[in-house]
N, CA, C, O and CB atoms as a CASP TS submission, in Angstrom:
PFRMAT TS
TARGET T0000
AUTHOR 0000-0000-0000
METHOD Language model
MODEL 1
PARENT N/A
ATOM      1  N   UNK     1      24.218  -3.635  39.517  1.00  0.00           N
ATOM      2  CA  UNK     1      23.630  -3.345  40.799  1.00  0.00           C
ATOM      3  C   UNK     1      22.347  -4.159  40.955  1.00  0.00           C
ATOM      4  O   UNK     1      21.404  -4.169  40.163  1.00  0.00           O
ATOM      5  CB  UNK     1      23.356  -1.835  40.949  1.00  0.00           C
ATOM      6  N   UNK     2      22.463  -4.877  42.158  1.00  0.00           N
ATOM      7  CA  UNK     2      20.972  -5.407  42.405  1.00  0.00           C
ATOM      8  C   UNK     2      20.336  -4.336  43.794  1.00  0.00           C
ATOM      9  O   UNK     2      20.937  -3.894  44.774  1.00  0.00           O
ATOM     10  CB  UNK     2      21.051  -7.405  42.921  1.00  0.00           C
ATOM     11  N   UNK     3      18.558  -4.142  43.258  1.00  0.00           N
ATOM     12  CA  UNK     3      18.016  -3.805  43.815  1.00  0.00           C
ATOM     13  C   UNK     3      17.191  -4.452  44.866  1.00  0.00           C
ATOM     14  O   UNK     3      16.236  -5.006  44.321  1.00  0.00           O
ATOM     15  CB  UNK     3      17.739  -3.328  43.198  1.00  0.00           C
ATOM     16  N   UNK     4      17.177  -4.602  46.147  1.00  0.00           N
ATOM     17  CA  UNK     4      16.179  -5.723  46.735  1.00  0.00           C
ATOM     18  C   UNK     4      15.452  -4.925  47.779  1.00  0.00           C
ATOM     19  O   UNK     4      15.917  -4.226  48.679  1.00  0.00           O
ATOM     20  CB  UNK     4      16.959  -7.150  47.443  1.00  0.00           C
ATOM     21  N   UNK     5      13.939  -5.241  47.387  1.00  0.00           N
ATOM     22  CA  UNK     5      12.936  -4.436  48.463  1.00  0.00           C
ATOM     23  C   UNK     5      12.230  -5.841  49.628  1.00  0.00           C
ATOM     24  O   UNK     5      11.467  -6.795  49.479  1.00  0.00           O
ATOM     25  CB  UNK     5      11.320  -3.457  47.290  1.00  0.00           C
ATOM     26  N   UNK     6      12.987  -5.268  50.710  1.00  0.00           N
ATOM     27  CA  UNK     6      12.716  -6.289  51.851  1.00  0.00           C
ATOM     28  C   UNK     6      11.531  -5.285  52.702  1.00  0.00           C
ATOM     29  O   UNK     6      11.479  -4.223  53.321  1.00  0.00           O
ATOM     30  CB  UNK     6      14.376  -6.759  52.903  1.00  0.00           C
ATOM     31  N   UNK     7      10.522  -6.575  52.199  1.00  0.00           N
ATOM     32  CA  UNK     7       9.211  -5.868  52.630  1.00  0.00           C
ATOM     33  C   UNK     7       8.693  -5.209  54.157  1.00  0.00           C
ATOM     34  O   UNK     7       8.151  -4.155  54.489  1.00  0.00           O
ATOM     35  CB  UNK     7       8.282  -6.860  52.339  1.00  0.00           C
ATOM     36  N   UNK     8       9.156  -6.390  54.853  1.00  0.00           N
ATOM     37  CA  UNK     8       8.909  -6.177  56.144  1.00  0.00           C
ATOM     38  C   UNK     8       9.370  -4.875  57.034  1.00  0.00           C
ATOM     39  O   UNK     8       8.767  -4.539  58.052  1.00  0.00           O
ATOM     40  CB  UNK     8       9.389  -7.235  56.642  1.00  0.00           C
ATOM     41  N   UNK     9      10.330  -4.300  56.601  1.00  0.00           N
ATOM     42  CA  UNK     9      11.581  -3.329  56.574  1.00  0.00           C
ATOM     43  C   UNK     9      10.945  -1.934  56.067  1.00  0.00           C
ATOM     44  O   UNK     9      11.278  -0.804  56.425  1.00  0.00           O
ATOM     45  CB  UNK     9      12.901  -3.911  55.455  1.00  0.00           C
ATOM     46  N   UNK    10       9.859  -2.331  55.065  1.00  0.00           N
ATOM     47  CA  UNK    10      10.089  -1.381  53.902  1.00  0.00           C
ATOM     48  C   UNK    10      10.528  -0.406  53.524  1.00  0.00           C
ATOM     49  O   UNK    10      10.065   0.733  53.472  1.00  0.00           O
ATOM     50  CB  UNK    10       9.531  -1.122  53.559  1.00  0.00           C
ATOM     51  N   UNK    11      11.961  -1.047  53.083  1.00  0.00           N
ATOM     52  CA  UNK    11      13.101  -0.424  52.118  1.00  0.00           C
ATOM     53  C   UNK    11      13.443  -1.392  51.517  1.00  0.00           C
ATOM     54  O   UNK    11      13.374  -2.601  51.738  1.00  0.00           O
ATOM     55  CB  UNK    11      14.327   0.246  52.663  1.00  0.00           C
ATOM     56  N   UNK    12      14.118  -0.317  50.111  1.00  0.00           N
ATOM     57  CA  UNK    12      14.989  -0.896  49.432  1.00  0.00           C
ATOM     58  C   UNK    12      16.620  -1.128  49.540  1.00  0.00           C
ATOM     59  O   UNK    12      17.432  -0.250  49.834  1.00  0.00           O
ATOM     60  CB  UNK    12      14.731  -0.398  48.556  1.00  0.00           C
ATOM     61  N   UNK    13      16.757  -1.762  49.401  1.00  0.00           N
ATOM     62  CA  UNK    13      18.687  -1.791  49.277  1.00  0.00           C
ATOM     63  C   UNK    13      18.937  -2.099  48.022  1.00  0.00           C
ATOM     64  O   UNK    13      18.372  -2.898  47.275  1.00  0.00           O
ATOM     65  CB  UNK    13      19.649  -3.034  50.228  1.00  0.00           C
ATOM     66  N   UNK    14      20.061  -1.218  47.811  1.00  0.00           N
ATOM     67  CA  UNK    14      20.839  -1.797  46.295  1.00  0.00           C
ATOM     68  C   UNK    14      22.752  -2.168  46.970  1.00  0.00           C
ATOM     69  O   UNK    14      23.592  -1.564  47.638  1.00  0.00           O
ATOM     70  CB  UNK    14      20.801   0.071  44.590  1.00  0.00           C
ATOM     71  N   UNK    15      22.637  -3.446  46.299  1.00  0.00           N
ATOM     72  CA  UNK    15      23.949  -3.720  46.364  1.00  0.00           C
ATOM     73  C   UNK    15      24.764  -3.571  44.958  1.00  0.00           C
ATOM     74  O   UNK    15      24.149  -3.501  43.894  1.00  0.00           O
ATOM     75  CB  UNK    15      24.035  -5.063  46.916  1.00  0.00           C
ATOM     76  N   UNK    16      26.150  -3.526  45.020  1.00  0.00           N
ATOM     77  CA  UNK    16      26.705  -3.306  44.249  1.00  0.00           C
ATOM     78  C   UNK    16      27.226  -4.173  43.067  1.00  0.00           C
ATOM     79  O   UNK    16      27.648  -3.747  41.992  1.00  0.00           O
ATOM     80  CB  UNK    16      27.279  -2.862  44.798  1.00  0.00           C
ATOM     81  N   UNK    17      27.086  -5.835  43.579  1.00  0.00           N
ATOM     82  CA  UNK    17      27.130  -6.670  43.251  1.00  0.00           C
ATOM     83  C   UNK    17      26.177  -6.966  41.702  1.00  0.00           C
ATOM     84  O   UNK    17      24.993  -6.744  41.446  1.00  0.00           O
ATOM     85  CB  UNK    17      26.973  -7.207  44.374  1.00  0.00           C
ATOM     86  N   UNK    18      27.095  -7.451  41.019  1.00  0.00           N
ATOM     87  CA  UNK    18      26.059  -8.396  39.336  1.00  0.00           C
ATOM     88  C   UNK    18      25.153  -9.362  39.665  1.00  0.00           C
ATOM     89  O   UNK    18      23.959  -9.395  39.367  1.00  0.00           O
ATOM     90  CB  UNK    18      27.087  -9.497  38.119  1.00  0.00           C
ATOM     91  N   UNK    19      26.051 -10.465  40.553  1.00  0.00           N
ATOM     92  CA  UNK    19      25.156 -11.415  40.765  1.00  0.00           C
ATOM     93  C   UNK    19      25.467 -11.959  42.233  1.00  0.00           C
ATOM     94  O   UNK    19      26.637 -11.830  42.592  1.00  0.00           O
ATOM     95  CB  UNK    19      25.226 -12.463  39.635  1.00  0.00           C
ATOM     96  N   UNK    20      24.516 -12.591  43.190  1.00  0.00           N
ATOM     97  CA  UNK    20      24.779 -13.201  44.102  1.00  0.00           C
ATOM     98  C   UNK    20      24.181 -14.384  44.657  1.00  0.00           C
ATOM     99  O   UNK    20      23.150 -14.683  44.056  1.00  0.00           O
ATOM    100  CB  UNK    20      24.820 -12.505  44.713  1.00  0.00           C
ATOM    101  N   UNK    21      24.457 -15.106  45.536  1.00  0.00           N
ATOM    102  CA  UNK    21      23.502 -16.703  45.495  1.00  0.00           C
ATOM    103  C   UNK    21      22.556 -16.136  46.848  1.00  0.00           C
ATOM    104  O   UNK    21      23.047 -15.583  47.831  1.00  0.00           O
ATOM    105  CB  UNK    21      24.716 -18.693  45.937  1.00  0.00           C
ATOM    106  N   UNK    22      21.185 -16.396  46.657  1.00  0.00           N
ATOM    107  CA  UNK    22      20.310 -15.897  47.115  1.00  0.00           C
ATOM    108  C   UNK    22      20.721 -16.178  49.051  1.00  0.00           C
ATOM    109  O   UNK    22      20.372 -15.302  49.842  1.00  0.00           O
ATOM    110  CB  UNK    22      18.953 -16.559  46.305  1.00  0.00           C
ATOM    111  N   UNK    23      21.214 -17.035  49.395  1.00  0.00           N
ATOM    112  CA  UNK    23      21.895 -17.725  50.657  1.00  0.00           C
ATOM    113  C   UNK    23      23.028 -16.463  51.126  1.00  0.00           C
ATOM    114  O   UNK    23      23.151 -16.199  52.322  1.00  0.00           O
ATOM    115  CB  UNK    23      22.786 -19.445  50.163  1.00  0.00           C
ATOM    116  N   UNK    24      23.923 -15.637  49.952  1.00  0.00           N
ATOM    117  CA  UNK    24      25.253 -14.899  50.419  1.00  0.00           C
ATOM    118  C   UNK    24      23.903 -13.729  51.136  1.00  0.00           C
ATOM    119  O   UNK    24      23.889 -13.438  52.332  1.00  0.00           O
ATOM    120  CB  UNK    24      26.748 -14.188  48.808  1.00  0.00           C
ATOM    121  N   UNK    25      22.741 -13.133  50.004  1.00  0.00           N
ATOM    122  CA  UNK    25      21.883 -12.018  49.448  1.00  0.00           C
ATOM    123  C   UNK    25      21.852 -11.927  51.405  1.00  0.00           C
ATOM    124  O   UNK    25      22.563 -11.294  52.186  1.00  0.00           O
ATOM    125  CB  UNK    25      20.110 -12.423  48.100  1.00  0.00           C
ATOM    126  N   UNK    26      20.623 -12.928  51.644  1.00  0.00           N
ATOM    127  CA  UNK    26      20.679 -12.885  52.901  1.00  0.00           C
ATOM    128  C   UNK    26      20.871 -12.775  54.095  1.00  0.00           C
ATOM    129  O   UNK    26      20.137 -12.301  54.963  1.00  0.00           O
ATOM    130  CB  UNK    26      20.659 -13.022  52.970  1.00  0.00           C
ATOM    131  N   UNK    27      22.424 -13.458  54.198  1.00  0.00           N
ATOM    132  CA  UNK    27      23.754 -13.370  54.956  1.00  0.00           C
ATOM    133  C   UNK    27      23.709 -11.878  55.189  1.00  0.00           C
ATOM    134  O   UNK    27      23.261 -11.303  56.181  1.00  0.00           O
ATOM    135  CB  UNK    27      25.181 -13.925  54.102  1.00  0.00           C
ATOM    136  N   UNK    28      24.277 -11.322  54.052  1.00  0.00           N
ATOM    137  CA  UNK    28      24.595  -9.448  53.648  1.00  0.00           C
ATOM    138  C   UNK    28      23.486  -8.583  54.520  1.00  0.00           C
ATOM    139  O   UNK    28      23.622  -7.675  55.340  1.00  0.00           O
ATOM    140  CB  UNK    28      24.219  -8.950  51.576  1.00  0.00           C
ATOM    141  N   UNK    29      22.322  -9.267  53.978  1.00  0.00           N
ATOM    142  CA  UNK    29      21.102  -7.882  54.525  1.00  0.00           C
ATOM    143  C   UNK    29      20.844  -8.390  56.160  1.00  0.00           C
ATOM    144  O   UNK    29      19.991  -7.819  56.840  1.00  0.00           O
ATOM    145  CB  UNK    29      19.067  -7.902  53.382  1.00  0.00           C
ATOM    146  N   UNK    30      21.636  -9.469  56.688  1.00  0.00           N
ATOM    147  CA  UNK    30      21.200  -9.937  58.471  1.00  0.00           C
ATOM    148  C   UNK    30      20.072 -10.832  58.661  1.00  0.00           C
ATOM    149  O   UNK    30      19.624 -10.980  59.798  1.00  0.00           O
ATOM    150  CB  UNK    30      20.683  -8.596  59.462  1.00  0.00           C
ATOM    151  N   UNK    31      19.542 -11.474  57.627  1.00  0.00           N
ATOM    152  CA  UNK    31      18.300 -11.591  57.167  1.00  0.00           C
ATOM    153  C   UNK    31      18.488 -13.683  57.565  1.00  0.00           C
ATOM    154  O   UNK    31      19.398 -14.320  57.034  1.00  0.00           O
ATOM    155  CB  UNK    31      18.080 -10.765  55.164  1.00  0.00           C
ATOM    156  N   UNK    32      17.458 -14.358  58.527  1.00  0.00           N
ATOM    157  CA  UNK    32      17.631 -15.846  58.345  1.00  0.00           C
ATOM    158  C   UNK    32      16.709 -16.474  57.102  1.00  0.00           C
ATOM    159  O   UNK    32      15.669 -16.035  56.612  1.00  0.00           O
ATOM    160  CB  UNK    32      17.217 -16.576  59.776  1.00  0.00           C
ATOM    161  N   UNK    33      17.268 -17.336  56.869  1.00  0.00           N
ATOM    162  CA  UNK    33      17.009 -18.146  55.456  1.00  0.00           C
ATOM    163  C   UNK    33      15.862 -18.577  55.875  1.00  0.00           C
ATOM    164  O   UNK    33      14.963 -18.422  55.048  1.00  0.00           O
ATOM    165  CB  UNK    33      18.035 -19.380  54.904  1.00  0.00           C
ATOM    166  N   UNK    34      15.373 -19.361  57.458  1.00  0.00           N
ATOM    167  CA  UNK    34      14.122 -20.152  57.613  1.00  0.00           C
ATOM    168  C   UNK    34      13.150 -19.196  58.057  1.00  0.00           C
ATOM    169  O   UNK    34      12.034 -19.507  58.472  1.00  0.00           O
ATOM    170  CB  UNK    34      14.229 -21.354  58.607  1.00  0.00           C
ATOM    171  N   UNK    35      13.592 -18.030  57.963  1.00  0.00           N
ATOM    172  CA  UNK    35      12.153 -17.133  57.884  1.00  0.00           C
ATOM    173  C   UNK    35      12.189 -15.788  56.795  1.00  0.00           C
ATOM    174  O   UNK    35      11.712 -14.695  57.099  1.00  0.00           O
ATOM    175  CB  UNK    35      11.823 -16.435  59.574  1.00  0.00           C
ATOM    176  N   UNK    36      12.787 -16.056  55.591  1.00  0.00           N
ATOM    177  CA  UNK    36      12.221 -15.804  54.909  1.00  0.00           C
ATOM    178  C   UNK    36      12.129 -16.387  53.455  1.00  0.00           C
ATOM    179  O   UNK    36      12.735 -17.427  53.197  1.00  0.00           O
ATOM    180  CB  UNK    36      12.395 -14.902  55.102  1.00  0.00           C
ATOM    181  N   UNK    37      11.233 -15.612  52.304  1.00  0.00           N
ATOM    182  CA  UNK    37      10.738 -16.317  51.042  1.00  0.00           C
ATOM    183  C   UNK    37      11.693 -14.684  50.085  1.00  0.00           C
ATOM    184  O   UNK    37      11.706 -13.470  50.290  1.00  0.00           O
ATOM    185  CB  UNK    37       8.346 -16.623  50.922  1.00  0.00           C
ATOM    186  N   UNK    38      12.372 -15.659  49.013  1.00  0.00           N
ATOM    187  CA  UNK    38      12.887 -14.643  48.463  1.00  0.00           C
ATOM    188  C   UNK    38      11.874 -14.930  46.830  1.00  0.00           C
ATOM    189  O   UNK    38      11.716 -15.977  46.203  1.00  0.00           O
ATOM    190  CB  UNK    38      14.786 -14.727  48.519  1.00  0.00           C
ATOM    191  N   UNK    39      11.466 -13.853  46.617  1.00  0.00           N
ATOM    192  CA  UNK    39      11.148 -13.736  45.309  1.00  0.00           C
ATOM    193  C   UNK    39      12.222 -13.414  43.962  1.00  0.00           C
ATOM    194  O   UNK    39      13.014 -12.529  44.284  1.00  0.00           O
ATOM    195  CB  UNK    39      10.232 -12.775  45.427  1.00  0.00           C
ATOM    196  N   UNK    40      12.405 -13.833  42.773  1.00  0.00           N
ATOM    197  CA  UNK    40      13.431 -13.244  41.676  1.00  0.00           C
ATOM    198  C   UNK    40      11.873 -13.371  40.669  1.00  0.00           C
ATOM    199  O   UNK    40      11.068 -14.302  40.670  1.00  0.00           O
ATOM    200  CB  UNK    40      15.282 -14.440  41.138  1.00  0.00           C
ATOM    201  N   UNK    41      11.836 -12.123  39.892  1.00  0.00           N
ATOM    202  CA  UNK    41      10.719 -11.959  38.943  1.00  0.00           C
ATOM    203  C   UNK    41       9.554 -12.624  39.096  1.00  0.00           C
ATOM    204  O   UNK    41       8.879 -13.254  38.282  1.00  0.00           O
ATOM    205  CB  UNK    41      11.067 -12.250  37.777  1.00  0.00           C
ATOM    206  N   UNK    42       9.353 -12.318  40.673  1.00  0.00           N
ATOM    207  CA  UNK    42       7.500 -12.916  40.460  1.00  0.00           C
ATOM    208  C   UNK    42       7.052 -14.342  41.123  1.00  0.00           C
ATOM    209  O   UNK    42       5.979 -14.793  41.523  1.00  0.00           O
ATOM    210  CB  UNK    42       7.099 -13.257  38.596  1.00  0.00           C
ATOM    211  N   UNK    43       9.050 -15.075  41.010  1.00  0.00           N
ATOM    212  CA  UNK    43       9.412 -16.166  40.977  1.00  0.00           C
ATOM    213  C   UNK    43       9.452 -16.789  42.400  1.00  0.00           C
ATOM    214  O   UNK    43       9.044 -15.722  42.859  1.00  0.00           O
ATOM    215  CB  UNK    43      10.513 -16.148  40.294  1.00  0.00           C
ATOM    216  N   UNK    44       9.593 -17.639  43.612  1.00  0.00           N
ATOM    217  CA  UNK    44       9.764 -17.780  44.488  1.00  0.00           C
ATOM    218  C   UNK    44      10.850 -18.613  44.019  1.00  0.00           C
ATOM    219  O   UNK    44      10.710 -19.514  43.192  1.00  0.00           O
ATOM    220  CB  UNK    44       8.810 -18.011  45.233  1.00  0.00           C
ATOM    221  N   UNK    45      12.228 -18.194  44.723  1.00  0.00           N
ATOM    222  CA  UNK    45      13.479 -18.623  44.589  1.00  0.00           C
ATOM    223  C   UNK    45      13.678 -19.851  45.596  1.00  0.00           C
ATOM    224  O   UNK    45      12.790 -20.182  46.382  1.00  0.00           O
ATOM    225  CB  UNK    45      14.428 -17.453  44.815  1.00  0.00           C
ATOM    226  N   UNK    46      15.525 -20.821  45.470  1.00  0.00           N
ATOM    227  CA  UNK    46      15.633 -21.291  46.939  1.00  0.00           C
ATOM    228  C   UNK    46      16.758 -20.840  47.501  1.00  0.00           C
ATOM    229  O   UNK    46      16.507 -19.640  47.618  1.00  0.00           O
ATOM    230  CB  UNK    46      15.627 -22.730  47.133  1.00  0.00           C
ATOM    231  N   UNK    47      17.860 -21.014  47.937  1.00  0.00           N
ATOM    232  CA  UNK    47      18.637 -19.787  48.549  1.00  0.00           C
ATOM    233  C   UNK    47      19.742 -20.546  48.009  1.00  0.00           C
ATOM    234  O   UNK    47      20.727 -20.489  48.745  1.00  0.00           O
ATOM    235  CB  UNK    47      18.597 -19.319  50.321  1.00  0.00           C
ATOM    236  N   UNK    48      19.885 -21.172  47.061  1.00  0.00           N
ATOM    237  CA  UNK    48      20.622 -21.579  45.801  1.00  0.00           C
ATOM    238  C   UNK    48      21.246 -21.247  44.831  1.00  0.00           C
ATOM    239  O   UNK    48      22.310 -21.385  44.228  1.00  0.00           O
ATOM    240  CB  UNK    48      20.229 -21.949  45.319  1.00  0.00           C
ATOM    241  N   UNK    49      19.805 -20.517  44.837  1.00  0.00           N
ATOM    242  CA  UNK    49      19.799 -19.979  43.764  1.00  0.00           C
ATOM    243  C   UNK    49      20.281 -18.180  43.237  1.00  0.00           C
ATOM    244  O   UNK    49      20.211 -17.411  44.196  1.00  0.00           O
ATOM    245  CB  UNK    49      18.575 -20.341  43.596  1.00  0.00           C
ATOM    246  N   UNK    50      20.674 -17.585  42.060  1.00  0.00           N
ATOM    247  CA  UNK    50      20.883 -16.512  42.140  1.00  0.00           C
ATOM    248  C   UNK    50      20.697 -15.543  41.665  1.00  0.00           C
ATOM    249  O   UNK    50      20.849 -15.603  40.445  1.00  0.00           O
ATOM    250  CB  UNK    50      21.444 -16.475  42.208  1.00  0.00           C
ATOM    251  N   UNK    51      20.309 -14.203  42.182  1.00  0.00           N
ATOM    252  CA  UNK    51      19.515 -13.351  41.750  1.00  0.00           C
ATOM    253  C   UNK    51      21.019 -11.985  40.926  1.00  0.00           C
ATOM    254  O   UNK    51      22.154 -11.607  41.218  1.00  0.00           O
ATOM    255  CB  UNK    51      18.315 -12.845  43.330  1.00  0.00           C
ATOM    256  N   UNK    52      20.204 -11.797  40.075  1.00  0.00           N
ATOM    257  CA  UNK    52      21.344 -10.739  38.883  1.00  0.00           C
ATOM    258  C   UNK    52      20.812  -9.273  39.119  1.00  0.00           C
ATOM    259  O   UNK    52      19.714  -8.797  39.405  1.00  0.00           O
ATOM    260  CB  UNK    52      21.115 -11.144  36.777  1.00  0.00           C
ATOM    261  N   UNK    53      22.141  -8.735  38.859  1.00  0.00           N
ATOM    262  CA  UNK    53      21.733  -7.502  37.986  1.00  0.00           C
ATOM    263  C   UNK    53      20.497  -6.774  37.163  1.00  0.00           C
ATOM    264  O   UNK    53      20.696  -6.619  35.959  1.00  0.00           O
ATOM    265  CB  UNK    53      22.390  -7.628  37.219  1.00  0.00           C
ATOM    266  N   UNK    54      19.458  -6.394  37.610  1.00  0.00           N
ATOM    267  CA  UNK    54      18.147  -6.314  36.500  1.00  0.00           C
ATOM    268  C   UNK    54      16.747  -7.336  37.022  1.00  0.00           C
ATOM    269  O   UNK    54      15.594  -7.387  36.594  1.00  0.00           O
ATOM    270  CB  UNK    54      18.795  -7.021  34.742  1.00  0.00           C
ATOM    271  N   UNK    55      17.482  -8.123  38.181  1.00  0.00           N
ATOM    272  CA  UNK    55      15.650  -9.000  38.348  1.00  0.00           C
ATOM    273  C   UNK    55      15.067  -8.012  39.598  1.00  0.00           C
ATOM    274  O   UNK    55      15.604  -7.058  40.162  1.00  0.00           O
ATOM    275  CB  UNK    55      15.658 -11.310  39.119  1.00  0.00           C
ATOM    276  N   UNK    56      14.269  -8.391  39.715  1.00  0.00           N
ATOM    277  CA  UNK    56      13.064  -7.577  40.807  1.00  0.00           C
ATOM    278  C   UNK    56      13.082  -8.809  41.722  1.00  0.00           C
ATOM    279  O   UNK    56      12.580  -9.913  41.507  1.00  0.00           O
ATOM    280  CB  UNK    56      11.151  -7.102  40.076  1.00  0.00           C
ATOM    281  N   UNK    57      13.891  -8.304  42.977  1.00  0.00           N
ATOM    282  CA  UNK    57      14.141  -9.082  43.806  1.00  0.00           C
ATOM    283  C   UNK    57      13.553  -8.590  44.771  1.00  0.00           C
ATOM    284  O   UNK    57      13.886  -7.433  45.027  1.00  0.00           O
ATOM    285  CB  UNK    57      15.277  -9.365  43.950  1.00  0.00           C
ATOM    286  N   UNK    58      12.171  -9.412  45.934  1.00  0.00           N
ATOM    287  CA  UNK    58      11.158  -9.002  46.824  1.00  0.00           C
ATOM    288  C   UNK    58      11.618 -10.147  47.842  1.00  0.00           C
ATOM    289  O   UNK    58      11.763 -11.321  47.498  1.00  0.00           O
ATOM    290  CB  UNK    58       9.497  -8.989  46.214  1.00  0.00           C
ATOM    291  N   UNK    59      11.842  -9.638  49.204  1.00  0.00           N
ATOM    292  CA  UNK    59      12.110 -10.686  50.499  1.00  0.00           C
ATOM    293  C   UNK    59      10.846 -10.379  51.151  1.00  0.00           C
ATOM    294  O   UNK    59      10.429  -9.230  51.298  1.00  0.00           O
ATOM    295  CB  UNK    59      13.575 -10.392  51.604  1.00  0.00           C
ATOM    296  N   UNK    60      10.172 -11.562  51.587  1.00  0.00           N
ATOM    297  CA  UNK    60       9.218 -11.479  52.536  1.00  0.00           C
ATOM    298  C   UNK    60       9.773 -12.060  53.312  1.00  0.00           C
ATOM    299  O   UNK    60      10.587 -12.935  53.018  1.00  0.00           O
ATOM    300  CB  UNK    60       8.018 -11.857  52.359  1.00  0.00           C
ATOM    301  N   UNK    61       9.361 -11.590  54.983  1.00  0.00           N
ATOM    302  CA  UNK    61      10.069 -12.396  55.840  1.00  0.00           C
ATOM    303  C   UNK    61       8.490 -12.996  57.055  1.00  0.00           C
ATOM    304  O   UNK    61       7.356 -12.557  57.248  1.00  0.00           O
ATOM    305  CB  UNK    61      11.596 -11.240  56.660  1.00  0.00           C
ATOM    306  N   UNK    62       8.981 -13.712  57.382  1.00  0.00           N
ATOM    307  CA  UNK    62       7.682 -14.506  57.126  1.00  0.00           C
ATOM    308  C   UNK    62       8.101 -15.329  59.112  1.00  0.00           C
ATOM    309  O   UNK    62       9.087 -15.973  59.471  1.00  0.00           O
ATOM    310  CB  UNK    62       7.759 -15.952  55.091  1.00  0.00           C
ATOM    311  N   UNK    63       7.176 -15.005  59.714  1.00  0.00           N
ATOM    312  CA  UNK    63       7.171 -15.602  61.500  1.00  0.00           C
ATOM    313  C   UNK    63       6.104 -16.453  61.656  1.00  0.00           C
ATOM    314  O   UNK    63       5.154 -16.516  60.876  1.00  0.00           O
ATOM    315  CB  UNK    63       6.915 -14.371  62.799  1.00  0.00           C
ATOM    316  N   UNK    64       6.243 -17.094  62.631  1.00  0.00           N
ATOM    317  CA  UNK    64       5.066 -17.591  63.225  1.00  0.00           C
ATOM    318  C   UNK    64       5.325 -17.924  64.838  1.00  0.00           C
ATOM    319  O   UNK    64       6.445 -18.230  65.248  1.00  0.00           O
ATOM    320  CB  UNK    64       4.609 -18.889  62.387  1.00  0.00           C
ATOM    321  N   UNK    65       4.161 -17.829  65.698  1.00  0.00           N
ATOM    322  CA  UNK    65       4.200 -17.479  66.820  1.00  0.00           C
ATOM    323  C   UNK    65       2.700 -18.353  67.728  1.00  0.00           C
ATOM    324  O   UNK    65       1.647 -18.483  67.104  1.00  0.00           O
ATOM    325  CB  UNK    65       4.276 -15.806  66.680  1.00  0.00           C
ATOM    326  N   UNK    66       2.799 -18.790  68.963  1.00  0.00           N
ATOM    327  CA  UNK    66       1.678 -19.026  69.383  1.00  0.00           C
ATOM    328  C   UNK    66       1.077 -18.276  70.607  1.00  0.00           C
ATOM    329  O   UNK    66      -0.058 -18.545  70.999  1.00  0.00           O
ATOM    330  CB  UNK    66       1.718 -20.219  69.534  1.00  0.00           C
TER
END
């Protein structure tokens, strides 16, 4: 099970999934890739990349506006 606390939201979701590529993670939670920063352990990920079972996975989602 991965746990992911999407800050902006603040909640957690757990999916059921071992592992997933940080790009599917996104997709799943409704979430766009160019506004947000996915963290894996502390780590700033790229949406490549993939987060497991057991990491501390943090989404900031991140706007800008004028």
């Amino acid at each position: 099970m991965i746990r992911v606390k999407v800050l902006e939201a603040n909640k957690i979701i757990e999916l059921e999934d071992e592992e997933i590529i940080v790009k599917n993670l996104l997709e799943r939670l409704g979430l766009r890739q160019t506004e947000c920063i996915v963290l894996r352990n502390g780590v700033v990920v790229t949406e490549e990349d993939a987060v497991r079972s057991g990491d501390e996975v943090v989404v900031y989602t991140v706007k800008s506006g004028g």
